[in-house]
C-alpha positions as CSV (number, residue, x, y, z in Angstrom):
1,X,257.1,146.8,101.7
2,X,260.7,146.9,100.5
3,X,263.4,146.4,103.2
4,X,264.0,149.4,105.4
5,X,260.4,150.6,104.6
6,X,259.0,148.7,107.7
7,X,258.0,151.2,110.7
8,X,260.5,151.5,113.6
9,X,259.8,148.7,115.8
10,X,262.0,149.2,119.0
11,X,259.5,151.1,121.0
12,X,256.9,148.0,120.7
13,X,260.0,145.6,121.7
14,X,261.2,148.1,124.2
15,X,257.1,148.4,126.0
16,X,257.4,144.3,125.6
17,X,260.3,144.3,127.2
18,X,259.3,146.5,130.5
19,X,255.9,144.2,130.5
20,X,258.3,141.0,131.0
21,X,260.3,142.9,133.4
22,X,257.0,143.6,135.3
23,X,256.1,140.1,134.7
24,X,259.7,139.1,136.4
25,X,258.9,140.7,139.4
26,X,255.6,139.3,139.6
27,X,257.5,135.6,139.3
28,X,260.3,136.7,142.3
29,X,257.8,138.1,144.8
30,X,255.4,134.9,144.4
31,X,258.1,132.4,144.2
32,X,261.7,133.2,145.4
33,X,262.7,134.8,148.8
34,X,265.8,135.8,150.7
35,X,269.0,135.9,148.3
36,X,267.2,134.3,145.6
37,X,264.6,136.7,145.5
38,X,267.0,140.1,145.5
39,X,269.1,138.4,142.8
40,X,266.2,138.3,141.0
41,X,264.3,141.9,141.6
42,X,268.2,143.2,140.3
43,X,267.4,141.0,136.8
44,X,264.2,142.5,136.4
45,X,265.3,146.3,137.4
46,X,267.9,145.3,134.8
47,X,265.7,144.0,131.9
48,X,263.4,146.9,132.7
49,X,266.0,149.6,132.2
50,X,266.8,147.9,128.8
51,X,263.2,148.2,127.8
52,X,262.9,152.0,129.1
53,X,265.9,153.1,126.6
54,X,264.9,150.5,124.0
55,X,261.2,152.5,124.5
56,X,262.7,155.9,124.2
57,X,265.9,155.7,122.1
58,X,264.1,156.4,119.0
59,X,263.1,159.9,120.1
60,X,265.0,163.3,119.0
61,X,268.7,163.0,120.8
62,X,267.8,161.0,123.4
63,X,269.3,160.9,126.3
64,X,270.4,164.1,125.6
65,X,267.4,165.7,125.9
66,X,269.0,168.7,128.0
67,X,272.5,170.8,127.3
């Protein structure tokens, strides 16, 4: 494969992404509480909404799905 001629890859790192994010959460509830914990379920909302548009941004005009 020549360079450029490689699938797109972004959705697979995007779903990776959400799984860590999920992953995150996982970590916070079992380990941190109080402020700890809050700063940390606001990284992994975070990290997930990078992984959602990562996921999607290879669709037709997204986020502009509706005009």
């Amino acid at each position: 494969m020549g360079l450029g001629d490689h699938p797109m890859r972004t959705p697979f790192y995007g779903v990776l992404v959400v799984i860590a994010a999920v992953l995150l959460v996982w970590l916070v509830a079992s380990v941190l509480t109080g402020w700890h914990a809050a700063v940390g379920y606001i990284v992994a909302i975070l990290v997930g909404g990078v992984g959602f548009v990562m996921t999607l941004r290879d669709y037709d005009d997204f986020p502009h799905w509706r005009r």
